[in-house]
FIKOLZA-1660 file (N, C-alpha, C; in steps of 0.1 Angstrom, whole numbers, plus 5000, padded with zeros to 4 digits):
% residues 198
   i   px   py   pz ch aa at
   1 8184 6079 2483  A  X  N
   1 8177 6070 2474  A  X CA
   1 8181 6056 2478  A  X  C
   2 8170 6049 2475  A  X  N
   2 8172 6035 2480  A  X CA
   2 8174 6024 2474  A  X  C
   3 8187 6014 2471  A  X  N
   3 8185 6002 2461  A  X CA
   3 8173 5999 2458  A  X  C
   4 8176 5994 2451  A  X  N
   4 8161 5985 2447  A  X CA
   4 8153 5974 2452  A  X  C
   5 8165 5963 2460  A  X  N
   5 8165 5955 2467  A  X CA
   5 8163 5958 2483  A  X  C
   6 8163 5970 2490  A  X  N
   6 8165 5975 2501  A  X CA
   6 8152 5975 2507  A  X  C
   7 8139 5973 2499  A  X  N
   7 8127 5973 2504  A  X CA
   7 8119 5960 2499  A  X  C
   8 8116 5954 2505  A  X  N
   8 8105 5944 2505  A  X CA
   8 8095 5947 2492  A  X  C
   9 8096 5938 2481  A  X  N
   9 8091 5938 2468  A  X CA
   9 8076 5937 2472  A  X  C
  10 8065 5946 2466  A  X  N
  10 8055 5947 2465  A  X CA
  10 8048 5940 2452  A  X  C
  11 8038 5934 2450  A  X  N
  11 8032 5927 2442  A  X CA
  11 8031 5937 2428  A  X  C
  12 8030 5933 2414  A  X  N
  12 8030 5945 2402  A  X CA
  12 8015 5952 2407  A  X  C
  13 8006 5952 2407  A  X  N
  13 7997 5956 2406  A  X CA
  13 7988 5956 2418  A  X  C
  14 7979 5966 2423  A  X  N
  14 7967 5966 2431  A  X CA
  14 7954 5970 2430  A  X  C
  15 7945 5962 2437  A  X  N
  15 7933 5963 2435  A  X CA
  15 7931 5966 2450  A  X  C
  16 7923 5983 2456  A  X  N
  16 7920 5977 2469  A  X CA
  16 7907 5994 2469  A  X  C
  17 7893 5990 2478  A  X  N
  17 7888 6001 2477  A  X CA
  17 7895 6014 2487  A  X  C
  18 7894 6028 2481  A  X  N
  18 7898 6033 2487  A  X CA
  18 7891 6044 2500  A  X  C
  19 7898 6051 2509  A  X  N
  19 7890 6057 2518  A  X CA
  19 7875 6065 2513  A  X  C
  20 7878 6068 2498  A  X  N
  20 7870 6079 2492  A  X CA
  20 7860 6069 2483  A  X  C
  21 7859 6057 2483  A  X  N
  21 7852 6046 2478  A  X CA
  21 7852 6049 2462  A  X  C
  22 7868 6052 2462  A  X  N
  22 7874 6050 2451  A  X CA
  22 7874 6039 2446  A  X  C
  23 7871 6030 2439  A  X  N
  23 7877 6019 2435  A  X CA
  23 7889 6018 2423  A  X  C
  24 7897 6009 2426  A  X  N
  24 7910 6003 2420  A  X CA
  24 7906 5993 2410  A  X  C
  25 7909 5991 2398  A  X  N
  25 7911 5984 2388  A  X CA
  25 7920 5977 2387  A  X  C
  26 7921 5966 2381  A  X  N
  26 7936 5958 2379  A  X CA
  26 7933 5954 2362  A  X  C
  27 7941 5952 2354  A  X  N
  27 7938 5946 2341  A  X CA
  27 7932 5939 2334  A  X  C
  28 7931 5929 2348  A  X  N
  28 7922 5914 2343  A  X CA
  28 7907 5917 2347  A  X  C
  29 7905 5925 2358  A  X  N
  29 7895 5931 2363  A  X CA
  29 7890 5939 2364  A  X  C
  30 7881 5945 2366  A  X  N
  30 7870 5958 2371  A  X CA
  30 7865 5960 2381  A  X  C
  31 7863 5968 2388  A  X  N
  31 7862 5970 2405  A  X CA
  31 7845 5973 2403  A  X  C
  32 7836 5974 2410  A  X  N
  32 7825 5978 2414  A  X CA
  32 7827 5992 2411  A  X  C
  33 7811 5998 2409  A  X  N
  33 7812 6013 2400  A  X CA
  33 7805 6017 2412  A  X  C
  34 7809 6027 2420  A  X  N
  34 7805 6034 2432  A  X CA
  34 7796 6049 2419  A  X  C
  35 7788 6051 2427  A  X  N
  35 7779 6064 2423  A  X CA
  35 7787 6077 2415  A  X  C
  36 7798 6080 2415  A  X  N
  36 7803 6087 2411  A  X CA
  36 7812 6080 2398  A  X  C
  37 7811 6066 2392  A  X  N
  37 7816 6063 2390  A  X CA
  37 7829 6068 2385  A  X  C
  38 7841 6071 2397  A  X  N
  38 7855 6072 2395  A  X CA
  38 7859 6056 2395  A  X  C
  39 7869 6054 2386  A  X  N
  39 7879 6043 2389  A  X CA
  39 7892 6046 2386  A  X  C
  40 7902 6040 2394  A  X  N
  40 7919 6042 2397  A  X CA
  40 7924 6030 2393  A  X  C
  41 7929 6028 2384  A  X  N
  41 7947 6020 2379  A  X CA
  41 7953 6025 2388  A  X  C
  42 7961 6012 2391  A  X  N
  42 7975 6017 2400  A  X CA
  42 7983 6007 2389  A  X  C
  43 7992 6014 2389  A  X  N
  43 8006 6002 2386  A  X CA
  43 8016 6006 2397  A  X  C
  44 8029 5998 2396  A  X  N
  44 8044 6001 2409  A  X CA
  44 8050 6002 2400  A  X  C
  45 8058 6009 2401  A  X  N
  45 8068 6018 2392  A  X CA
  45 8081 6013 2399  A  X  C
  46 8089 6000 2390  A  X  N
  46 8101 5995 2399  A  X CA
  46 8110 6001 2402  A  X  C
  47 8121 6004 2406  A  X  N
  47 8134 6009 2410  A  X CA
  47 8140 6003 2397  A  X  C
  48 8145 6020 2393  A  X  N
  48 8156 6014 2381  A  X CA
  48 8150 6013 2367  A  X  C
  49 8137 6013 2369  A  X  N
  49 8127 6016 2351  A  X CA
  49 8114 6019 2356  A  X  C
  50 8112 6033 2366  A  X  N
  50 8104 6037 2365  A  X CA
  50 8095 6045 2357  A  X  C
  51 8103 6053 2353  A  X  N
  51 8101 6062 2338  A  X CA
  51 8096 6051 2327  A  X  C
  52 8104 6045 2321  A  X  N
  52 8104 6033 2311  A  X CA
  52 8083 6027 2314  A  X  C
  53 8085 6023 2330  A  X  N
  53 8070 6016 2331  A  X CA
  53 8059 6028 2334  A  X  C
  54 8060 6040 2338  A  X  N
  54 8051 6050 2337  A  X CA
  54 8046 6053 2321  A  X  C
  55 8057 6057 2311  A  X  N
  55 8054 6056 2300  A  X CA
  55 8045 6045 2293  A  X  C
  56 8053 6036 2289  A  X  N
  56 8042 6022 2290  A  X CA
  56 8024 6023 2290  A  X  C
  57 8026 6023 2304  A  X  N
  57 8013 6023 2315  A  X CA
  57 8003 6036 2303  A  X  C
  58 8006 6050 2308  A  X  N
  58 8004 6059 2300  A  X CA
  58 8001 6060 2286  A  X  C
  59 8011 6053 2277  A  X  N
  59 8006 6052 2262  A  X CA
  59 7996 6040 2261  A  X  C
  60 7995 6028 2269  A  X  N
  60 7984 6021 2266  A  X CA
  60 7968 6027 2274  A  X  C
  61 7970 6030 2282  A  X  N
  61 7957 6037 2290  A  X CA
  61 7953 6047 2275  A  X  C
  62 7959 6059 2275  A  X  N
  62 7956 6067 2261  A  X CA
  62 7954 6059 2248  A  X  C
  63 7961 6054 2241  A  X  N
  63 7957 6042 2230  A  X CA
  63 7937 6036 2232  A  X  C
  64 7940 6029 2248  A  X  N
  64 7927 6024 2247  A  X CA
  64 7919 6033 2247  A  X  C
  65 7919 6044 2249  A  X  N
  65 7908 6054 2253  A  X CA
  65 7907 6061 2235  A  X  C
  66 7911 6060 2228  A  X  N
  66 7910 6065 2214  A  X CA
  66 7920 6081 2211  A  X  C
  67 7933 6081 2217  A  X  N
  67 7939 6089 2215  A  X CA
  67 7953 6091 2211  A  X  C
  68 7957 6098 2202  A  X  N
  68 7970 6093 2194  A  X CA
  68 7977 6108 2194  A  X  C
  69 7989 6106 2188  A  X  N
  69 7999 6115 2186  A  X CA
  69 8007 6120 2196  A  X  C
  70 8002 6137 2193  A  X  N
  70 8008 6147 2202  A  X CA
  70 8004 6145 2218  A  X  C
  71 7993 6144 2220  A  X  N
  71 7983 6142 2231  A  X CA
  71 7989 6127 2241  A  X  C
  72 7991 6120 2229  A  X  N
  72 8003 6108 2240  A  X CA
  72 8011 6108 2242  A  X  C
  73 8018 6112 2231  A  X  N
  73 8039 6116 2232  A  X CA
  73 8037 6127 2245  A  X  C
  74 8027 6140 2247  A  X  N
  74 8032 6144 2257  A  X CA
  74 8027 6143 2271  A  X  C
  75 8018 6131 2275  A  X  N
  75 8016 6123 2287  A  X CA
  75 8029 6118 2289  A  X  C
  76 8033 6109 2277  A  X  N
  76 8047 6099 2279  A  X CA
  76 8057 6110 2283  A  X  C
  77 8060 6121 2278  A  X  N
  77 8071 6129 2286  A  X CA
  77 8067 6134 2299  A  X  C
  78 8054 6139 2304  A  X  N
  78 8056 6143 2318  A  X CA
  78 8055 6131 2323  A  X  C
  79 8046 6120 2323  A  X  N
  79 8049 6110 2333  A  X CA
  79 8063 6105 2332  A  X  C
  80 8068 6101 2323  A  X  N
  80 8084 6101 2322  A  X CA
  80 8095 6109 2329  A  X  C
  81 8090 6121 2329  A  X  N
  81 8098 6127 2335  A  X CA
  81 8095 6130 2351  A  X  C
  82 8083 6132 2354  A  X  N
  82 8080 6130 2368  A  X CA
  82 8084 6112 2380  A  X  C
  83 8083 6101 2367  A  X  N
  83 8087 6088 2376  A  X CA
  83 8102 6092 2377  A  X  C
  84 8112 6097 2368  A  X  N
  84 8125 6099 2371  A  X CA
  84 8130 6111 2378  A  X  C
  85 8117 6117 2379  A  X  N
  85 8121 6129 2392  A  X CA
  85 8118 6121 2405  A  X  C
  86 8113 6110 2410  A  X  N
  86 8107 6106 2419  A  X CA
  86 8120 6097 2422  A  X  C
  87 8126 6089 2413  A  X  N
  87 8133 6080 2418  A  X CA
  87 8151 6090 2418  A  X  C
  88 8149 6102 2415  A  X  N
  88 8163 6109 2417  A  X CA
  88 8163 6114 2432  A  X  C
  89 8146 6117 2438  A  X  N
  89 8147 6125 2449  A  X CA
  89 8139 6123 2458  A  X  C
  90 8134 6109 2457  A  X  N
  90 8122 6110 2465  A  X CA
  90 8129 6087 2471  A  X  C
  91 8121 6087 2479  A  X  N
  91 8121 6070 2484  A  X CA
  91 8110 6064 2476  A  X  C
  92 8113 6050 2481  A  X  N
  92 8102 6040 2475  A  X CA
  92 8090 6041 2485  A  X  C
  93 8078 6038 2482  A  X  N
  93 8075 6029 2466  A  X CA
  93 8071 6040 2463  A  X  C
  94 8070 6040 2445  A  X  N
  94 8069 6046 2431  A  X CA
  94 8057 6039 2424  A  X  C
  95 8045 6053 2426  A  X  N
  95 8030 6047 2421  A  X CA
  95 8029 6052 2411  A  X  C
  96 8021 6043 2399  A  X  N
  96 8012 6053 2388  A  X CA
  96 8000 6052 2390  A  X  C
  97 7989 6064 2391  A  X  N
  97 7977 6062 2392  A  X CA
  97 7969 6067 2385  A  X  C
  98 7965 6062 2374  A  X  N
  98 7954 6068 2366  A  X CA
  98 7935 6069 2369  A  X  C
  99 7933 6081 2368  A  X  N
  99 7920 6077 2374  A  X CA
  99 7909 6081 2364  A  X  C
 100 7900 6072 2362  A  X  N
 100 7890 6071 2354  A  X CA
 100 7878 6077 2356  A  X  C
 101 7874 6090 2351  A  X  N
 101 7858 6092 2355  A  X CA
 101 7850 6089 2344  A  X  C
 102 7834 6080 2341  A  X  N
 102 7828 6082 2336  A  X CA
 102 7835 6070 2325  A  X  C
 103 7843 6066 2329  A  X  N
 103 7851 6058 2317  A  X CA
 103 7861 6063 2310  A  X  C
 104 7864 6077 2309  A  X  N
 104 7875 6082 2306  A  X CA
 104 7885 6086 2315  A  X  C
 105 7902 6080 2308  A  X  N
 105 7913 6083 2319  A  X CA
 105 7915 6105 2318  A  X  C
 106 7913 6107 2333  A  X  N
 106 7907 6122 2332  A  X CA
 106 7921 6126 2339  A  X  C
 107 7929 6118 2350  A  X  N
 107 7938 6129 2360  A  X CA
 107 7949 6113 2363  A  X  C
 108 7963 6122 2364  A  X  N
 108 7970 6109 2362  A  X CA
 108 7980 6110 2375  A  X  C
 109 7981 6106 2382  A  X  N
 109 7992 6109 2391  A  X CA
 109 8006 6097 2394  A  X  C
 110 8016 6104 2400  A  X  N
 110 8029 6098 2401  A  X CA
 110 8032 6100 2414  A  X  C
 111 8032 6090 2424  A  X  N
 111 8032 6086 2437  A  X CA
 111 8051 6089 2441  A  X  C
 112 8055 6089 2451  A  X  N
 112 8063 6081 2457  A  X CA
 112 8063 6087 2474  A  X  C
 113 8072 6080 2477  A  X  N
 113 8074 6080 2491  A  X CA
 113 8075 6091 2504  A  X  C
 114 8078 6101 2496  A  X  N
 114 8082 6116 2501  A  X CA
 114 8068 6119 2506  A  X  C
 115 8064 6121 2522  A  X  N
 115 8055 6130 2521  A  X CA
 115 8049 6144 2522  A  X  C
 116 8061 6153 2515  A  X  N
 116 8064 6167 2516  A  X CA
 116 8066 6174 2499  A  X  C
 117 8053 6178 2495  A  X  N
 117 8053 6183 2481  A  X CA
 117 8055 6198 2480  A  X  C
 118 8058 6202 2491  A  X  N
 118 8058 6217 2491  A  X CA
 118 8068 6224 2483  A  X  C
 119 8082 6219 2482  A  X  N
 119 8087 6222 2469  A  X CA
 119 8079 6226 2457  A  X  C
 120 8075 6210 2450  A  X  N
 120 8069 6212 2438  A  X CA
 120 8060 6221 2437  A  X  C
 121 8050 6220 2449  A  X  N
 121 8033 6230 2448  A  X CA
 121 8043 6245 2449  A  X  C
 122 8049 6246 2453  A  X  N
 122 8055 6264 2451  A  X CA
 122 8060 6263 2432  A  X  C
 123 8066 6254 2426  A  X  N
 123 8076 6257 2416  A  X CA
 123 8062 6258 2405  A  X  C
 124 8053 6251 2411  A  X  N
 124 8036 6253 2400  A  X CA
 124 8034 6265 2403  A  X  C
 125 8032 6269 2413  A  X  N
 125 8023 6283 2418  A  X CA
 125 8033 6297 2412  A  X  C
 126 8047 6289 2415  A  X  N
 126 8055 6301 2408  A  X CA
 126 8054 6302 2391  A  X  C
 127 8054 6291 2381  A  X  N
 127 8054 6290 2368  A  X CA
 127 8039 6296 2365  A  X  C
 128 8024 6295 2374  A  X  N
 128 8010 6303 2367  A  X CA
 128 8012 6314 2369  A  X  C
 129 8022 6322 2376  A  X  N
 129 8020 6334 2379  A  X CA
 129 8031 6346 2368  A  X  C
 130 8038 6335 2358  A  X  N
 130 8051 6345 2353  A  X CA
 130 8043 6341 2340  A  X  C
 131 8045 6356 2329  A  X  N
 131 8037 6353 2316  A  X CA
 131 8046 6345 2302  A  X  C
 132 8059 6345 2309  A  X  N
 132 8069 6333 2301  A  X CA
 132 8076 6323 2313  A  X  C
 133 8075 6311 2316  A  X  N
 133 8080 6307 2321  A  X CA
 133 8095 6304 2322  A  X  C
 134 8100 6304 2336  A  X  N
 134 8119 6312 2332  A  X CA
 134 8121 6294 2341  A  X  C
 135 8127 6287 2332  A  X  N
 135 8135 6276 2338  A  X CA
 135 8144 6279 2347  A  X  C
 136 8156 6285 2349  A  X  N
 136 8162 6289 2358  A  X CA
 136 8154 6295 2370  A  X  C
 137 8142 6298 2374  A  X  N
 137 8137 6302 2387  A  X CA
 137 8133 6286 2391  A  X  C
 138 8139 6276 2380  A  X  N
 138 8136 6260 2389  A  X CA
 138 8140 6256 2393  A  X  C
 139 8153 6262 2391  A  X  N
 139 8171 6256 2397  A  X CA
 139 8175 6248 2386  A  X  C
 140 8183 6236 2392  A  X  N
 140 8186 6228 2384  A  X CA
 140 8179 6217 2379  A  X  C
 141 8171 6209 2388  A  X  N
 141 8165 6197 2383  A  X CA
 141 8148 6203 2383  A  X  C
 142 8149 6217 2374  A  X  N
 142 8136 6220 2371  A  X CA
 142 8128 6219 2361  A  X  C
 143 8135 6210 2349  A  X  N
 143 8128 6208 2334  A  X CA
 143 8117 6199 2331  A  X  C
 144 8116 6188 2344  A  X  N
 144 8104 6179 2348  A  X CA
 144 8093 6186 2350  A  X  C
 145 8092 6198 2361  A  X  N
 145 8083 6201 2361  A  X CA
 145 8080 6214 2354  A  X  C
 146 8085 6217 2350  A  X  N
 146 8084 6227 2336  A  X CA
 146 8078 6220 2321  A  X  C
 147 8081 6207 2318  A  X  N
 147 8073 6203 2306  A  X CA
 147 8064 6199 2315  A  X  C
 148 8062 6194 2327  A  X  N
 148 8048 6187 2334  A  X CA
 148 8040 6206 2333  A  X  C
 149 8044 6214 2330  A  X  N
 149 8035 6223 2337  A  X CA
 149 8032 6229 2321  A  X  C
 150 8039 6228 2314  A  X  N
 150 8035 6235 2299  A  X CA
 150 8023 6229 2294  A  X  C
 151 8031 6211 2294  A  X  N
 151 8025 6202 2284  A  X CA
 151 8009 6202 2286  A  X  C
 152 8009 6202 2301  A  X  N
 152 7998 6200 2307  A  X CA
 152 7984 6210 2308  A  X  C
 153 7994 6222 2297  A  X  N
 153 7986 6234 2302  A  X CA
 153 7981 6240 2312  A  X  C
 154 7992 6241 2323  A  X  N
 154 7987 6247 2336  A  X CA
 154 7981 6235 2346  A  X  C
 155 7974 6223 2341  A  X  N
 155 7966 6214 2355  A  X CA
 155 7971 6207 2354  A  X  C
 156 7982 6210 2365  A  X  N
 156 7992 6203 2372  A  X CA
 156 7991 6207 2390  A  X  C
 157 7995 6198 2397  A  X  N
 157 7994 6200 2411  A  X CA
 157 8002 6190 2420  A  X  C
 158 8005 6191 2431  A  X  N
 158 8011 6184 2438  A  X CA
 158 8010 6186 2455  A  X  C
 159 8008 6171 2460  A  X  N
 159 7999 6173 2470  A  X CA
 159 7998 6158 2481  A  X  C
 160 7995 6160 2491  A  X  N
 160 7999 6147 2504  A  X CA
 160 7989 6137 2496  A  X  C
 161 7995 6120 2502  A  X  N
 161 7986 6111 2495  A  X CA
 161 7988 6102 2506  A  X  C
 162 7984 6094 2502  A  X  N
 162 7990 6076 2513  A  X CA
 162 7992 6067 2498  A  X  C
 163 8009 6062 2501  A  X  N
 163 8008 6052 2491  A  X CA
 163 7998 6038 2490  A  X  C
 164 7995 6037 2479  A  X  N
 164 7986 6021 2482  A  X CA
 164 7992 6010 2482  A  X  C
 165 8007 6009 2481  A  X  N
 165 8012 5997 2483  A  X CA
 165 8020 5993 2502  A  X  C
 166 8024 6009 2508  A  X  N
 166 8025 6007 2521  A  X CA
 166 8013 6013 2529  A  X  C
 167 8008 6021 2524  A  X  N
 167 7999 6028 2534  A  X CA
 167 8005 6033 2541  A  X  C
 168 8019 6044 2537  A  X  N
 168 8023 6053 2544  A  X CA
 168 8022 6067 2536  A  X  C
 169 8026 6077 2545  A  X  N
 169 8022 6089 2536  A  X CA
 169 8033 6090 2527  A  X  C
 170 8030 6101 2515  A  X  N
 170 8037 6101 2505  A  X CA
 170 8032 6115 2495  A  X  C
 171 8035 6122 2484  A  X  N
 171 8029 6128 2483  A  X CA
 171 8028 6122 2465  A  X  C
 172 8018 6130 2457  A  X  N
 172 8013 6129 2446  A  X CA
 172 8020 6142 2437  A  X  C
 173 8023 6137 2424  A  X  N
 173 8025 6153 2419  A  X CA
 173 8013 6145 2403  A  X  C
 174 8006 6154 2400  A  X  N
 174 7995 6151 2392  A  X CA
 174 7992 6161 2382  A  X  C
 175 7983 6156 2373  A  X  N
 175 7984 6164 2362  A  X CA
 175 7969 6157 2348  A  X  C
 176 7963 6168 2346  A  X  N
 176 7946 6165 2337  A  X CA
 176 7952 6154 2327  A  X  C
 177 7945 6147 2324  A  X  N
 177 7953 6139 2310  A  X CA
 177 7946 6145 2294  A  X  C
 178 7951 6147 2287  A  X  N
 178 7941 6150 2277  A  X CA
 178 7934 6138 2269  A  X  C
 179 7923 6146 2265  A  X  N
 179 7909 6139 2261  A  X CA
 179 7911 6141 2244  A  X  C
 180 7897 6132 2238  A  X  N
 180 7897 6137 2219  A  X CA
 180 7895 6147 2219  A  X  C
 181 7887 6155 2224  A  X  N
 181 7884 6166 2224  A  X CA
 181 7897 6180 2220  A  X  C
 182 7912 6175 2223  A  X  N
 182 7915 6180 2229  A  X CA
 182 7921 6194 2241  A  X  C
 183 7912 6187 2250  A  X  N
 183 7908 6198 2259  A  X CA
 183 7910 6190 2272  A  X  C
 184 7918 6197 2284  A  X  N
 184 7916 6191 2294  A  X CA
 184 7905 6199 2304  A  X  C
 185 7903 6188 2313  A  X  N
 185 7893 6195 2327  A  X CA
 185 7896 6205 2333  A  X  C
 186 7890 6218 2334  A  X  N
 186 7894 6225 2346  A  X CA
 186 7899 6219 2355  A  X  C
 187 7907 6222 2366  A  X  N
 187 7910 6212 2381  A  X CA
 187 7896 6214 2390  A  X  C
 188 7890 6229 2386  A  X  N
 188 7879 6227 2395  A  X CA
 188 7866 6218 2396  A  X  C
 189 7865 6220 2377  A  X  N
 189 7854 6207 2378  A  X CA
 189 7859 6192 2384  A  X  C
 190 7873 6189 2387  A  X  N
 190 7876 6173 2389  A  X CA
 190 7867 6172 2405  A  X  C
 191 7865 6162 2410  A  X  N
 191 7858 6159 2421  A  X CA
 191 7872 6155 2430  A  X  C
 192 7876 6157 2443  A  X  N
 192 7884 6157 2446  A  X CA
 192 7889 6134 2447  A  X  C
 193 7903 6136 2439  A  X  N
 193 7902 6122 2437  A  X CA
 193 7917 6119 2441  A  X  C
 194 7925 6123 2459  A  X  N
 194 7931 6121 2462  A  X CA
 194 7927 6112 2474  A  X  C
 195 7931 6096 2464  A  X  N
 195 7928 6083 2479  A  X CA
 195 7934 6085 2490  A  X  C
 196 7932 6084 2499  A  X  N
 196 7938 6082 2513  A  X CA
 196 7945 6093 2518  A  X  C
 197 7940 6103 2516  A  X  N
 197 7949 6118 2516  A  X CA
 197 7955 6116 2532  A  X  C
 198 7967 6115 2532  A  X  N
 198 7974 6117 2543  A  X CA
 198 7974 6128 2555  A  X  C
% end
């Protein structure tokens, strides 16, 4: 794990189009609406309150979208607990990326530096397949992705990315966000919305 200071500070926020003519949002702005209209928030998740600013990020994206309670408290715990899985075990930089289809935030993911998710994608594939999930087949630092995989109702995933702040590879561990409805997306219906896939 790396100080905080150990890497060249990256700007808070980015706006940049992506390989998949994703477009990036920034707060003050709106990006151009490509045909599919997807759009991606990024925020950088600092060293040292990355949890703290995923949460954040997360309850105001949900708030604006018209959604309260249970359905936010438990975004704020997996993205919470996924930014502090990231900075226990993974390098900088530390992304949030919410992605918007249609105007609704639909799929949320949590960036960092590592670009080897093969761990996590087994401890998912191992938790859809057992009809009680057993914490202990997660080892020790397995309760992150065990509420990321409850809360989330199964659509959860993890998988190669390119960060947008280096444009090095890195991987994504991600997860449906819930809607009013509440119901999330099949993973199948999502349109594949991993930028820059490594």
């Amino acid at each position: 794990m790396l100080p905080a200071d150990s890497t060249p500070q990256a700007p808070e926020d980015h706006t940049a189009d992506s390989p998949n003519r994703e477009h990036l949002e920034r707060e003050d702005a709106t990006a151009a609406t490509d045909t599919r209209d997807i759009h991606v928030l990024v925020r950088i998740l600092p060293y040292g309150s990355a949890a703290r600013r995923a949460r954040t990020v997360i309850r105001e994206v949900l708030q604006q979208a018209g959604l309260a309670g249970d359905a936010v408290t438990d975004a704020e715990i997996i993205v919470g607990e996924l930014a502090a899985n990231a900075e226990r075990h993974a390098r900088q930089p530390y992304e949030l990326r919410v992605f918007h289809i249609d105007g609704i935030p639909t799929w949320c993911e949590v960036v960092d530096g590592d670009p080897e998710p093969g761990k996590i994608r087994d401890a998912f594939q191992r938790l859809s397949t057992l009809p009680e999930p057993d914490l202990s087949l997660l080892a020790e630092n397995g309760r992150g992705l065990l509420l990321t995989y409850e809360l989330s109702q199964g659509h959860c995933q993890a998988y190669r990315t390119t960060t947008i702040t280096t444009a090095t590879p890195g991987k994504a561990v991600a997860f449906a966000l819930p809607t009013r409805s509440g119901h999330r997306p099949p993973l199948s219906s999502l349109p594949d919305l991993r930028p820059g896939l490594a």
